[in-house]
C-alpha positions as CSV (number, residue, x, y, z in Angstrom):
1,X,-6.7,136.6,137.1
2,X,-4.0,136.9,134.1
3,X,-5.3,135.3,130.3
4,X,-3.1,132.8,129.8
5,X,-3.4,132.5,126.0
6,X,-1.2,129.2,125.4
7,X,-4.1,127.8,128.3
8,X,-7.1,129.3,126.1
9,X,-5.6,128.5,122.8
10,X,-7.3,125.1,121.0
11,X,-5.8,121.8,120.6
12,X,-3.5,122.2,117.4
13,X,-5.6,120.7,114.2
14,X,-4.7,119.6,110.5
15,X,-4.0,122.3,108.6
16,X,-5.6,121.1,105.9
17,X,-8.7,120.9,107.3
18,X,-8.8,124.4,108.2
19,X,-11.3,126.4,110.6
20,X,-14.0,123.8,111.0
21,X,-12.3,121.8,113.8
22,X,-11.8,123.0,117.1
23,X,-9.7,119.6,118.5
24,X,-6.9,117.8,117.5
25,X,-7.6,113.9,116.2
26,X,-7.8,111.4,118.4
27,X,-4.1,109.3,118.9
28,X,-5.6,106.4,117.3
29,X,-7.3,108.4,114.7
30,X,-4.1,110.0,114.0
31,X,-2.1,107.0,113.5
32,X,-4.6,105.2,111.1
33,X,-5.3,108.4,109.2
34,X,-1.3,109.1,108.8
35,X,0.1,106.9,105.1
36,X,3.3,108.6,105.2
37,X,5.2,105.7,106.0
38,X,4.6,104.0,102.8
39,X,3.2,106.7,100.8
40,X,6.5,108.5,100.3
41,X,7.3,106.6,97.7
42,X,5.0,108.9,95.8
43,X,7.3,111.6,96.4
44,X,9.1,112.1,93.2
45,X,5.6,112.3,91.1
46,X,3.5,114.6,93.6
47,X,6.6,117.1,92.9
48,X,6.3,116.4,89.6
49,X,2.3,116.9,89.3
50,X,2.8,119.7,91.8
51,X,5.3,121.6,89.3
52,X,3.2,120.8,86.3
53,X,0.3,122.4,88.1
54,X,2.5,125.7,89.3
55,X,3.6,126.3,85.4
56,X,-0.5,125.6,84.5
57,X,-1.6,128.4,87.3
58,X,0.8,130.0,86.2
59,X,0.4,130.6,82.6
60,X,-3.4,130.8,83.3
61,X,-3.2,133.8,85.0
62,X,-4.7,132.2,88.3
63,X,-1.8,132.8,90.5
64,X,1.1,135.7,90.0
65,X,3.6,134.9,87.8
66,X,6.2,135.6,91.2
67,X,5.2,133.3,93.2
68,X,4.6,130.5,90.6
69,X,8.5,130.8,90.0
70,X,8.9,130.8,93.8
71,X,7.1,127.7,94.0
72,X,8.8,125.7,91.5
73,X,12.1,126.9,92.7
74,X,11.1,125.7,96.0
75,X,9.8,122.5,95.0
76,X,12.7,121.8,92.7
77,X,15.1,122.4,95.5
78,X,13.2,119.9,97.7
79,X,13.8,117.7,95.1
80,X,17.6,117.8,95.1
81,X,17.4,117.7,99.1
82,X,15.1,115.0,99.2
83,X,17.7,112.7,96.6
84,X,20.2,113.4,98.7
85,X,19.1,113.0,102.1
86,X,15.1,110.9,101.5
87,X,12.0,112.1,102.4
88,X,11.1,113.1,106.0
89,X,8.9,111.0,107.5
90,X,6.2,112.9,109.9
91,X,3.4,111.2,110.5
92,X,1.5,114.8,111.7
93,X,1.7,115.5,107.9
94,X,-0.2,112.8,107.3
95,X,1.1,112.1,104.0
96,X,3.5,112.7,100.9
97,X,1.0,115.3,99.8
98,X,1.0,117.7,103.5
99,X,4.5,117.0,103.4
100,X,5.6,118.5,100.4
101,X,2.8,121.1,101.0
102,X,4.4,122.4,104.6
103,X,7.9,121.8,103.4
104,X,7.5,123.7,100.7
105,X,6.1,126.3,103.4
106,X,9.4,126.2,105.3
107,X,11.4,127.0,102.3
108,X,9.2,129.2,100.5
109,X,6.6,131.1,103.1
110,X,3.4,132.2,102.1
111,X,3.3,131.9,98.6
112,X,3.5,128.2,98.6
113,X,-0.2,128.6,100.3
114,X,-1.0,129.4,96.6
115,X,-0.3,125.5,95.2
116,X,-3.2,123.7,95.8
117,X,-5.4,126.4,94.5
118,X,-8.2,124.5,91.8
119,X,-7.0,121.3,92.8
120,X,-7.8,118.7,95.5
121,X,-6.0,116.1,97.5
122,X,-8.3,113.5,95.5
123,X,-7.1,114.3,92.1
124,X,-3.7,115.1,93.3
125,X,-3.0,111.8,94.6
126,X,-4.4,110.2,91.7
127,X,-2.1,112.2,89.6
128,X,1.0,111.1,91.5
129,X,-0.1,107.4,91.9
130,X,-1.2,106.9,88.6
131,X,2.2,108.6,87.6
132,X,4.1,106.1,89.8
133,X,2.5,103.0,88.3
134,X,3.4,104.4,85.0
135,X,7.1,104.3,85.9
136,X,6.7,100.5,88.0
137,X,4.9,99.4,84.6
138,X,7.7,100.9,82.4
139,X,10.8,99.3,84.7
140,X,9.1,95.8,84.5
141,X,9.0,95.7,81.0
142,X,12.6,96.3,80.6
143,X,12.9,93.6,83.2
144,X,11.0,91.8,81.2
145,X,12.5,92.5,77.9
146,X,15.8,91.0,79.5
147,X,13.9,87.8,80.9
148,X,12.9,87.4,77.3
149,X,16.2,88.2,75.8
150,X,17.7,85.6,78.1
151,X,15.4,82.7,77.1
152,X,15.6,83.0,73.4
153,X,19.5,83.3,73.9
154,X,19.5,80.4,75.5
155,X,17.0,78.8,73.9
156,X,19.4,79.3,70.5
157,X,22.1,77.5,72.1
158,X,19.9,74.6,73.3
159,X,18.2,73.8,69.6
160,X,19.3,70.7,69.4
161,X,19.4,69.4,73.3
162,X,16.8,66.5,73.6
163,X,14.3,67.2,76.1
164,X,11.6,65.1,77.3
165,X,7.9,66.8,76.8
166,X,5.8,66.7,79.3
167,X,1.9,66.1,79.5
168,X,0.2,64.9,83.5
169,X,4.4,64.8,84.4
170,X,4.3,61.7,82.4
171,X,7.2,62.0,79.4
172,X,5.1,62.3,76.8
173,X,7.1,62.8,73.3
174,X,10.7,64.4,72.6
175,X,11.0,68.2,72.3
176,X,14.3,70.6,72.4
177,X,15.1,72.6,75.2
178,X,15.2,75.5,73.0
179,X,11.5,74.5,72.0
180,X,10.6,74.5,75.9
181,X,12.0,77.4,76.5
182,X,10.5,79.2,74.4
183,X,7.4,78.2,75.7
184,X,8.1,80.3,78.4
185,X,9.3,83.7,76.5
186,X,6.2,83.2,74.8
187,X,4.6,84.3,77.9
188,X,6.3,86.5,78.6
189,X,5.6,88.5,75.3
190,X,2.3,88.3,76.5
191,X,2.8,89.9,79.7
192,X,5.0,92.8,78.1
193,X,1.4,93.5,76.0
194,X,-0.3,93.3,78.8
195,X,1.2,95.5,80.5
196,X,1.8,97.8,77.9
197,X,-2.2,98.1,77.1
198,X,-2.7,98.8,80.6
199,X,0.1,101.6,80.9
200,X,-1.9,102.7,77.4
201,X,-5.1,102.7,80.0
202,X,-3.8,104.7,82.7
203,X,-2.4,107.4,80.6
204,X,-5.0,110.1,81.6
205,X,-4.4,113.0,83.7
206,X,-6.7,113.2,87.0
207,X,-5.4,116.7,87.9
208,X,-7.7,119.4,87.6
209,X,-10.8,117.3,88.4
210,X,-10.2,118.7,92.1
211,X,-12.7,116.9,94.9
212,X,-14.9,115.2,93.0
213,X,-16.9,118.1,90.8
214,X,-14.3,119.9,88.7
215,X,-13.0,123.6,89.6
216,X,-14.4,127.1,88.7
217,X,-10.9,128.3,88.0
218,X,-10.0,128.8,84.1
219,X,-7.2,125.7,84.4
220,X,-6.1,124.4,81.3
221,X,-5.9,120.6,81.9
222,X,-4.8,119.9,78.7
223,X,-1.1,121.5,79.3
224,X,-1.1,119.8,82.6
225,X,-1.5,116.6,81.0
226,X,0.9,117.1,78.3
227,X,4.0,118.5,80.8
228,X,3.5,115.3,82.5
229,X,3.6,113.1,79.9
230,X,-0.3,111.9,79.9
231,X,-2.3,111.4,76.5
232,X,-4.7,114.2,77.7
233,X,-6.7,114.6,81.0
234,X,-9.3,112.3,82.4
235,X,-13.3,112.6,80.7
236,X,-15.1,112.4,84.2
237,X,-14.3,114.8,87.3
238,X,-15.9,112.0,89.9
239,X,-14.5,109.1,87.4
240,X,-10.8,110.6,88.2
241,X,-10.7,110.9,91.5
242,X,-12.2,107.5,92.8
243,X,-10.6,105.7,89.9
244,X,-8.2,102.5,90.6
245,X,-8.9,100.5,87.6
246,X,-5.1,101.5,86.8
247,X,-3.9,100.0,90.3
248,X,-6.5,97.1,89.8
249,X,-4.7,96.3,86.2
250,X,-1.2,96.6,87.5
251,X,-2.0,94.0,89.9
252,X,-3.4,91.7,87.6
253,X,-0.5,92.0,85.0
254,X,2.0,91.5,88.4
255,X,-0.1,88.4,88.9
256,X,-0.2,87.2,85.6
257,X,3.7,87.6,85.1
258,X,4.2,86.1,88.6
259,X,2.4,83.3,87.5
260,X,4.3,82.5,84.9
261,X,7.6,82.7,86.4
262,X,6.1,80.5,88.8
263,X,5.9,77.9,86.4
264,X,10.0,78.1,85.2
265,X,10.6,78.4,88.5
266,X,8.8,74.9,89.5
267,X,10.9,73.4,86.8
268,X,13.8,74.6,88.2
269,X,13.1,73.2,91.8
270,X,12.1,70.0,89.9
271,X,15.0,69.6,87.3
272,X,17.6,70.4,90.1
273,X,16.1,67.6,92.0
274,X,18.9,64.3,91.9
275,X,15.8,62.5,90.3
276,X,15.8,64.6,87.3
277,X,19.2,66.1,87.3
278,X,18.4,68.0,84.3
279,X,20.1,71.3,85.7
280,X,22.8,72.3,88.2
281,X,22.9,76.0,90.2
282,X,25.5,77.7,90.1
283,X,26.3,78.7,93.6
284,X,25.4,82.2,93.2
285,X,21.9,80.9,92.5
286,X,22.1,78.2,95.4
287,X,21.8,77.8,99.2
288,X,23.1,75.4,101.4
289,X,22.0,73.3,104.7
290,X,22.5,74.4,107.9
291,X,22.9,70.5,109.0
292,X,23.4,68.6,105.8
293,X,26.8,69.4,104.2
294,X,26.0,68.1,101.0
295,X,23.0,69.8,100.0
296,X,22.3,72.7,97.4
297,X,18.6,74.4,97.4
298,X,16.9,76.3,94.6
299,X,16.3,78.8,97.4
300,X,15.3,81.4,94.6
301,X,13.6,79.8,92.6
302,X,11.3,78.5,95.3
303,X,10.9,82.0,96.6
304,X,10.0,83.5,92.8
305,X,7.4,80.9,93.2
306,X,6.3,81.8,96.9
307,X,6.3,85.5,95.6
308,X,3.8,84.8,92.7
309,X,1.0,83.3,96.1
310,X,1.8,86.7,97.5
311,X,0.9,88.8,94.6
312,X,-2.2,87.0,93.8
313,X,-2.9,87.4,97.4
314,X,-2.4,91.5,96.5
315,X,-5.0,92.0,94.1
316,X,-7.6,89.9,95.9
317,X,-7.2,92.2,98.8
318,X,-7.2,95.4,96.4
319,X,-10.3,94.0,94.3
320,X,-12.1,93.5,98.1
321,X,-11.2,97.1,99.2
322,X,-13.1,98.1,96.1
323,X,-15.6,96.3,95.9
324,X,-19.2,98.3,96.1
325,X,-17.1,101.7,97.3
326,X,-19.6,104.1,96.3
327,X,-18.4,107.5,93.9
328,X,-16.5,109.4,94.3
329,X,-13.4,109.3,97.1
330,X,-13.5,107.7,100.2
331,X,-10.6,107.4,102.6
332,X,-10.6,103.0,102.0
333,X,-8.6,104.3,98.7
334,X,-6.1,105.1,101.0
335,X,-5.0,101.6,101.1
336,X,-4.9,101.2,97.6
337,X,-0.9,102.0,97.3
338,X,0.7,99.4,100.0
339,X,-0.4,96.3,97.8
340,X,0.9,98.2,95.1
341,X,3.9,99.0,96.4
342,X,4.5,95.2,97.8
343,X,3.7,93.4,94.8
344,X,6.1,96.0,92.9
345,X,8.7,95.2,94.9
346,X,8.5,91.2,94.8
347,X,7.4,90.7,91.2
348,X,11.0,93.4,90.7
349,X,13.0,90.7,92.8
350,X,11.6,88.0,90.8
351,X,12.1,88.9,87.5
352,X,15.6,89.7,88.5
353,X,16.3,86.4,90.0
354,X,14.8,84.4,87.0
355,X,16.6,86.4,84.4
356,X,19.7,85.7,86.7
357,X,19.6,82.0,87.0
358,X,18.6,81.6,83.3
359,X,22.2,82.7,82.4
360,X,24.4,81.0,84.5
361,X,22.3,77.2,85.2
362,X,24.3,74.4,83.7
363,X,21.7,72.0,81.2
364,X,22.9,68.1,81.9
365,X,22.0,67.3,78.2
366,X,23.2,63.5,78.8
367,X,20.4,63.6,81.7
368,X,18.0,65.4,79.8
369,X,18.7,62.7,77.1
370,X,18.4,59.8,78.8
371,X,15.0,60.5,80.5
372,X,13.6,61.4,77.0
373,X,15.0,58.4,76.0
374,X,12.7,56.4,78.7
375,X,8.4,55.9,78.3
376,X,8.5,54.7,74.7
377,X,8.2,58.8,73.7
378,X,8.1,58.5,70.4
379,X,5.4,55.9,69.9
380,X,3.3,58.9,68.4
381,X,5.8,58.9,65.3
382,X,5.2,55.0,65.1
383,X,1.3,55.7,64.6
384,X,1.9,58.9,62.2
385,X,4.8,56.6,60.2
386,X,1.5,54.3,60.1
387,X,-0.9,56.6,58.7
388,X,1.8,57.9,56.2
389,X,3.1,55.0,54.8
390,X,0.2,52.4,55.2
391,X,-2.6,54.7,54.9
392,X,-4.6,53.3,58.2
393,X,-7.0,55.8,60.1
394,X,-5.2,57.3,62.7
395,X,-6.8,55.8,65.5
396,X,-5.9,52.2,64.3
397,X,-2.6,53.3,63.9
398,X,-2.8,54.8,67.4
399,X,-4.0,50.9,68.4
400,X,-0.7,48.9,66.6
401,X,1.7,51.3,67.9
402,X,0.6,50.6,71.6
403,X,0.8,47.3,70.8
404,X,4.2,47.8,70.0
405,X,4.7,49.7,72.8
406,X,3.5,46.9,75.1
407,X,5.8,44.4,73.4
408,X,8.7,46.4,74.1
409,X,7.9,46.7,77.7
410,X,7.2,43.5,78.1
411,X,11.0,42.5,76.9
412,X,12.4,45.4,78.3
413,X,12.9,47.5,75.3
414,X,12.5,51.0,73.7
415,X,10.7,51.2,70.7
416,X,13.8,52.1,68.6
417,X,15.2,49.4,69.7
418,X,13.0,46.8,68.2
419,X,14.6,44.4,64.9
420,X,12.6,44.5,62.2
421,X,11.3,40.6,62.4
422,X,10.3,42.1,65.9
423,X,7.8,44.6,65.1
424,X,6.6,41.8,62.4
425,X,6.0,39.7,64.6
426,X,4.2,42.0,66.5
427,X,2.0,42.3,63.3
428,X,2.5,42.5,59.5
429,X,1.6,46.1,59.1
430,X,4.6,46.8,61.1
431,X,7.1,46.2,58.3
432,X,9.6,48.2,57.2
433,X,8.6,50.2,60.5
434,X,12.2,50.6,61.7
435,X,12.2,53.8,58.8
436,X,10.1,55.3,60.9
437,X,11.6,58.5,63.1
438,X,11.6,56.2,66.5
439,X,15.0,57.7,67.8
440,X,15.3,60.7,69.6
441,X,16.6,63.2,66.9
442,X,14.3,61.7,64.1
443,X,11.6,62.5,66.1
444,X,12.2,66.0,67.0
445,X,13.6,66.8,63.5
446,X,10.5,65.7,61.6
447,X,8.5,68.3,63.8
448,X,8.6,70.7,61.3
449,X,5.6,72.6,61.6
450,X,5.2,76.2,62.2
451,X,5.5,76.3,66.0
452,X,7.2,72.7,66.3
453,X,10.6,71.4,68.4
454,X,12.4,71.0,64.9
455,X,15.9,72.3,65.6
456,X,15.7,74.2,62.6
457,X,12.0,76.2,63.3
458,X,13.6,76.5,67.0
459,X,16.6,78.7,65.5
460,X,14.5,80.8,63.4
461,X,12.0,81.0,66.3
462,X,14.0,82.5,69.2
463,X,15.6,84.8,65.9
464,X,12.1,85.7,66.1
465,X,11.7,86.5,69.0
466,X,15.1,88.5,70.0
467,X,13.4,90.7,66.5
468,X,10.2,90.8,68.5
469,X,11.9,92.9,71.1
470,X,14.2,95.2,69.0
471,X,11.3,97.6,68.4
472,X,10.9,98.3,72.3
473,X,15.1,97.7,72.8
């Protein structure tokens, strides 16, 4: 009987495992094993590391000086196609790494075998994921630069709009508007640090560390480091490779941000409510009903604040992949990049929408005015004007001016509002107590300490902050 060599010839196998299997994966194995589908996303920084490691081969002497030429040819032309036309998505490649490996085959031949010589998948997608957060890290602080740039502009032009303050939702004294917002760029400074000290954090290069032990090749992982960018390579071979502390604090800084957008963006639902009224949409930042003609939704802003449940949701899932993984790689890292990926993507969307709507909502100062102007709000000046003037112990003071307080609600009043024979009836102590800042504007202008709603310390504060920012513009 004829050999029939295609009968007698093995199922086909990875080919980056080699020799030691005889069979192809299993179906299912092959479909959870494949991460191409999301992990192409990685493609522009595994060409990046893989050119970096060429030129380091290369000026090693551990691969001919031809063929490292050929390969970074090769794998700068699959850049350029790749632009052009995306990555191609084979899921028998497993992932960006096999992809660019046997595409760079196709274009190349044999030499490209020559690439992952003294290095590892483990440290190479390390290299490119740790490469990618670098870039996600460096596009959300611009995004945040321009969130912050849009509240202190804002917050400029709104210096002297009366706002009520808020403490259990209950108005609790007059602020500015420009004071409240810049409650909110201040944390958003904060998240720009943060995420700045954890871009400082991740700025060690993995490649060269190989599997998990190092290589016996003469590599010089210094100049790898440095024609990528990083501050030098990693200190720990089995450190680098099973390493996600850098995904772990990207996710926490994406939370953290998400958080506080959340927050602006529940005052937005809330003050576009026809209860408050303190803000109207524009309609580019506005929905409407599918039934009810009349209505206009904060659509966005309620999804910025949807997003931030999603990204928390992110890095608890990441922190439980981790958790108790023993050194150095095991394949659970492969779902490291997904929640990554995701919370990139909404915290991007987010930002973008915030900054958006901060620029073009319309303030109702009148309403804004009015509600400050309800709840007795500055009763607190009455027991400071008390202490000042009168020398009582604050906590008396704080005593007659709720007395005062619950004389004007019992005749329907505002404190302001109350004649002088009025608040001495209430009791002696009280006269000459219409001097003291009870009106709106008095109130917020005598807040003059560092930090305070003063109109004045407002102005120089949000000057402050744009300065903040110029460093970094």
């Amino acid at each position: 009987m004829a050999h029939d060599p295609e009968a007698a010839a093995p199922p086909p196998v990875n080919r980056a495992w080699g020799g030691r299997f005889a069979q192809g994966p299993a179906e299912a194995l092959q479909a959870i094993n494949a991460s191409i589908g999301f992990d192409h996303r990685l493609w522009r920084h595994d060409l990046a590391g893989s050119i970096a490691h060429a030129r380091m081969l290369e000026a090693t002497g551990i691969i001919p000086a031809d063929d490292a030429r050929a390969i970074v040819a090769g794998l700068e032309a699959l850049a350029r196609d790749w632009d052009a036309e995306g990555v191609p998505i084979e899921p028998d490649l497993e992932d960006i790494h096999m992809t660019v490996e046997a595409k760079l085959a196709q274009r190349i031949g044999p030499a490209a075998g020559r690439l992952h010589t003294a290095r590892s998948r483990n440290d190479q997608v390390a290299t490119s994921f740790r490469l990618w957060v670098r870039d996600a890290i460096d596009a959300h602080l611009a995004r945040l630069e321009a969130f912050v740039r849009a509240l202190a502009t804002r917050a400029e032009a709104e210096a002297d709009t009366i706002l009520p303050g808020f403490t259990h939702l209950q108005v609790a004294q007059p602020v500015t508007l420009g004071h409240h917002l810049l409650a909110h760029a201040e944390a958003a400074l904060r998240d720009i640090d943060r995420f700045r000290e954890a871009r400082r954090r991740l700025n060690r290069c993995p490649l060269g560390s190989a599997a998990l032990a190092g290589t016996g090749f003469p590599i010089d992982r210094d100049m790898t480091a440095a024609l990528l960018g990083f501050d030098g390579p990693t200190a720990n071979s089995i450190d680098a490779v099973s390493d996600r502390d850098f995904a772990l604090d990207y996710l926490f800084c994406a939370a953290q941000t998400a958080l506080h957008l959340s927050r602006l963006a529940e005052e937005i639902v809330v003050w576009a409510s026809q209860p408050f009224g303190f803000v109207v949409l524009p309609d580019a930042w506005s929905t409407g009903s599918s039934i009810m003609p009349q209505k206009r939704n904060p659509d966005a802003a309620e999804l910025v604040r949807g997003h931030a449940g999603r990204i928390l949701g992110l890095l608890a899932g990441l922190m439980a992949t981790l958790k108790a993984l023993p050194l150095a790689y095991a394949k659970d890292l492969q779902d490291d990049k997904e929640p990554v990926f995701t919370a990139h993507d909404l915290l991007d969307l987010s930002l973008a929408a915030m900054t958006g709507m901060l620029a073009e909502v319309t303030f109702d100062r009148a309403a804004m005015r009015r509600a400050a102007g309800r709840g007795h709000a500055t009763a607190t000046d009455l027991a400071d004007w008390l202490v000042r003037t009168k020398g009582l112990p604050f906590r008396e003071a704080h005593q007659l001016a709720g007395r005062a307080v619950r004389w004007a609600e019992a005749h329907g009043r505002e404190l302001a509002e109350l004649a002088p024979a009025e608040l001495v009836a209430i009791d002696p102590r009280l006269e000459g107590a219409e001097a003291a800042p009870l009106s709106l504007e008095a109130s917020v202008a005598s807040r003059t300490s560092f930090g305070g709603t003063a109109p004045q310390r407002v102005r120089a504060a949000a000057r402050a902050v744009l300065a903040r920012l110029e460093p970094a513009a």
